[in-house]
C-alpha positions in Angstrom: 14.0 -18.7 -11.6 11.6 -16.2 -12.7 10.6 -13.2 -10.7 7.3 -10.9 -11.3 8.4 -7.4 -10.3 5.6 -4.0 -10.0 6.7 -0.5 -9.7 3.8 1.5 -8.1 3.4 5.5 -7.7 0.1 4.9 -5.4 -0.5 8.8 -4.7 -1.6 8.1 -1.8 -4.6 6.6 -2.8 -6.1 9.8 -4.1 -6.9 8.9 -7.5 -6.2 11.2 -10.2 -6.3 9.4 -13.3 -8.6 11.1 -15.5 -6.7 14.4 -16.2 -4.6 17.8 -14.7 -8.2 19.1 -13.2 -8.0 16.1 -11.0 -5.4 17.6 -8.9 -7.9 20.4 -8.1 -11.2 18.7 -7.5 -9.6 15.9 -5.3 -7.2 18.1 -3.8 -8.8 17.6 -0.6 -7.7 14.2 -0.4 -4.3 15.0 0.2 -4.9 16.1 4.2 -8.7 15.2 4.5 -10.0 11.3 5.0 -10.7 9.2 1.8 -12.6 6.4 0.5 -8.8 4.3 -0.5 -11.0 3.3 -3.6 -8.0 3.5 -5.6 -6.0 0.9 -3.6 -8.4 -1.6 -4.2 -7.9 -1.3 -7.9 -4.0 -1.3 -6.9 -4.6 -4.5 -4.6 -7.4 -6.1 -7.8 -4.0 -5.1 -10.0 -1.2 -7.0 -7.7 -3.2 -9.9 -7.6 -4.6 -10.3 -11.0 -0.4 -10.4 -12.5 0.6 -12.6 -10.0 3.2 -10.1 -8.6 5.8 -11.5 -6.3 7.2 -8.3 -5.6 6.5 -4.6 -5.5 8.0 -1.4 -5.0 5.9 1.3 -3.9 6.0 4.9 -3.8 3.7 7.9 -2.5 2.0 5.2 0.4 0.2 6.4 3.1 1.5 4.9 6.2 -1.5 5.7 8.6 -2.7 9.1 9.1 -5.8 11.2 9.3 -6.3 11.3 5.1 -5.9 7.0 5.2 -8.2 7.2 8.8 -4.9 5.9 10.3 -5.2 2.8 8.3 -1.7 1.8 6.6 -2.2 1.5 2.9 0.4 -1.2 2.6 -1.4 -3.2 5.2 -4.4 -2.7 2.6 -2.4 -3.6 -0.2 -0.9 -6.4 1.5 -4.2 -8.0 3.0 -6.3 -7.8 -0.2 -3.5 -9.2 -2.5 -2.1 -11.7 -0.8 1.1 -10.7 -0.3 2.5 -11.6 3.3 5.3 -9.5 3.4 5.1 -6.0 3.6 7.7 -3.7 5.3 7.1 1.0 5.1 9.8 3.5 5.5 8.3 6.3 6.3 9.7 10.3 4.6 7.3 13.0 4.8 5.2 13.7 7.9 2.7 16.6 8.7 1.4 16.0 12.3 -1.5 13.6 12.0 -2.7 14.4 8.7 0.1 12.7 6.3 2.8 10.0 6.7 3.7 9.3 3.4 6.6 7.2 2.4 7.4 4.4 0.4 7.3 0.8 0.6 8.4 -3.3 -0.3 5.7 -6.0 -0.9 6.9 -9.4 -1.2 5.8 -13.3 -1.4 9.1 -13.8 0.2 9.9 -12.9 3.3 11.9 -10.1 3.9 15.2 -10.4 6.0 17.4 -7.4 6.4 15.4 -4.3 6.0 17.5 -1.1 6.6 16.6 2.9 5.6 18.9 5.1 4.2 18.1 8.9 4.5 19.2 10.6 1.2 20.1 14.1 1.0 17.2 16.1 0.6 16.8 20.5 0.9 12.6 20.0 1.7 10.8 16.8 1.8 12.7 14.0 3.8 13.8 11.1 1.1 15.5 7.8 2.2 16.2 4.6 0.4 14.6 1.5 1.8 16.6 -1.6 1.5 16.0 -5.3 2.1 16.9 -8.8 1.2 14.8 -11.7 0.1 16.2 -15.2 -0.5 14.8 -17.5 -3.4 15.9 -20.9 -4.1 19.0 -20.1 -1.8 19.9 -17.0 -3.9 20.0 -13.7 -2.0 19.1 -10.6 -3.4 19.5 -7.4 -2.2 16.3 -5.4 -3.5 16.1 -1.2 -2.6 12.8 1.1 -3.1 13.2 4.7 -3.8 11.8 8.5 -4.4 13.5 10.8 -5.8 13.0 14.6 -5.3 11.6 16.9 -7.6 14.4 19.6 -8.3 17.3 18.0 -10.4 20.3 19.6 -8.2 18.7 17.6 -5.0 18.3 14.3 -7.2 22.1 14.2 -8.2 23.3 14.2 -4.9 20.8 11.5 -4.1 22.2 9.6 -7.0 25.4 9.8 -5.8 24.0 8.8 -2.0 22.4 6.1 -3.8 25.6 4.7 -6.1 27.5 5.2 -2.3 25.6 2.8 -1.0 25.0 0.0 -3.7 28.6 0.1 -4.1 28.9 -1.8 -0.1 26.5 -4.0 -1.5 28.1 -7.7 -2.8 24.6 -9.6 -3.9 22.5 -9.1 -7.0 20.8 -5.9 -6.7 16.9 -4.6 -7.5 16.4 -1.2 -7.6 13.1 0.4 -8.2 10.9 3.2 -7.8 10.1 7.1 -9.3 13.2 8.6 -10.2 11.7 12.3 -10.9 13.8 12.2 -14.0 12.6 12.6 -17.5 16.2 12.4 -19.0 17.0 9.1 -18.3 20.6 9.7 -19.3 21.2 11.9 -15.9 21.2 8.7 -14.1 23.7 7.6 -15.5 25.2 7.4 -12.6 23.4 3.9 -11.9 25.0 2.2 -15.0 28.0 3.4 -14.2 28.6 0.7 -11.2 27.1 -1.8 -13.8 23.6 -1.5 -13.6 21.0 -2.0 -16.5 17.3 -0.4 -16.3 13.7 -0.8 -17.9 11.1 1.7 -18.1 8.5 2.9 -20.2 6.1 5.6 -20.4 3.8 5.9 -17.3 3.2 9.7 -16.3 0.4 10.9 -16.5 -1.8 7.8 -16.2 -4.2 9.4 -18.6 -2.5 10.3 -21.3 1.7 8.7 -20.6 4.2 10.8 -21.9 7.1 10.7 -19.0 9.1 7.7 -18.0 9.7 8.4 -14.7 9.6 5.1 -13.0 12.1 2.7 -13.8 13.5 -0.7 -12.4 17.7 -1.0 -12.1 19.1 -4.8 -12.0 22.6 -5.9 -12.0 24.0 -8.3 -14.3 22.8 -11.6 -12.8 18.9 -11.0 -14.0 17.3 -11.1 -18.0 14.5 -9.1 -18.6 11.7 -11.1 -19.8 8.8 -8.6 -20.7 8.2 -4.9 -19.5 4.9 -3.5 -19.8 2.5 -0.5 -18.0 -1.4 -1.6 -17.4 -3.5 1.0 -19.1 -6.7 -0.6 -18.4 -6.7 -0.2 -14.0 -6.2 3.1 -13.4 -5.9 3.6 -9.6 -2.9 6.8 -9.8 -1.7 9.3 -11.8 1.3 6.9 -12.9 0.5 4.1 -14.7 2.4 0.7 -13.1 5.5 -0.9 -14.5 5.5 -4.3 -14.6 8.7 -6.4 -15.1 9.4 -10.0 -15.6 12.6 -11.4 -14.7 15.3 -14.5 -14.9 18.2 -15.3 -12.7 
């Protein structure tokens, strides 16, 4: 069975792609109402590779900056994708409600959030299951924090809980990390992981999203899409056996 997997750092729609003095001319965007241009180039993106499932990071859930219109439901809506499910981290009142999120052409049937230890911004892991062709899998969407003390014990949260788990295993999203050998960790317990260079969008230096998979899935092709830019991570795409 094959499996088209997306990592996506959306940014909350803000759109900095073209370079560092982005962060300053559309700074705005992170508390004040926006166009959501950007996640119509994500949603063109989704649909255009056929992806069957994506893990999303840095999505607006519905506040004043997204004119309290969920970006999933966006994303979901103009790329087909029927199942969508948001776990919800940071909040500020009614101007941001930023979390992350699982997009799937399979219907999602255990969805459970996991807070993770965090010292500032709230972080969880979001974890459901999907069935295909009468195979389970268990697939988890995460964020990582920025300081590297706060993302060990995350890891560690994170390995706690995969650990309970007894089904082949997806886990995606921005680790933070730009030594991937401090999560070891991960393939520790057995996991294997892909990434590649995605951060910044505009010139990708930084691998800092990456997709884990147990031993039960072959990694066809992994590639980022240079040519729609719609964040300042590039996406990861994956394709995948089991």
């Amino acid at each position: 069975m094959n499996l088209s997997l997306a990592l996506l750092n959306l940014q909350s729609g803000i759109g900095v792609t073209r370079g560092y003095q982005q962060y300053v001319t559309k700074g705005m965007r992170y508390i004040m109402p926006h166009s959501g241009e950007a996640l119509t180039h994500a949603a063109t993106f989704l649909s255009d590779q056929h992806i069957d499932l994506a893990l999303l990071t840095e999505v607006e859930g519905g506040s004043r900056r997204s004119q309290y219109v969920s970006q999933l439901d966006i994303l979901r809506e103009k790329s087909q994708i029927p199942e969508g499910r948001f776990f919800p981290t940071r909040s500020l009142g009614n101007s941001i409600n930023e979390g992350n999120g699982i997009l799937s052409r399979y219907p999602l049937e255990r969805v459970v959030m996991h807070p993770l230890p965090s010292a500032t911004n709230p972080r969880v892991l979001g974890e459901t299951r999907i069935t295909i062709e009468d195979r389970t899998l268990t697939v988890c969407v995460v964020h990582l924090a920025l300081r590297s003390e706060t993302r060990r014990l995350q890891i560690d949260k994170v390995v706690e809980l995969l650990k309970d788990i007894h089904t082949p295993i997806l886990l995606g999203g921005d680790f933070n990390e730009r030594d991937i050998k401090q999560l070891h960790a991960l393939t520790d317990i057995g996991l294997s992981f892909v990434t590649a260079p995605g951060y910044p969008s505009w010139k990708p230096l930084h691998s800092l999203q990456v997709l884990f998979y147990s031993k039960e899935f072959e990694v066809v092709s992994v590639s980022t899409d240079t040519e729609t830019l719609f964040s300042d991570h590039l996406p990861l795409t994956v394709e995948l056996t089991f």
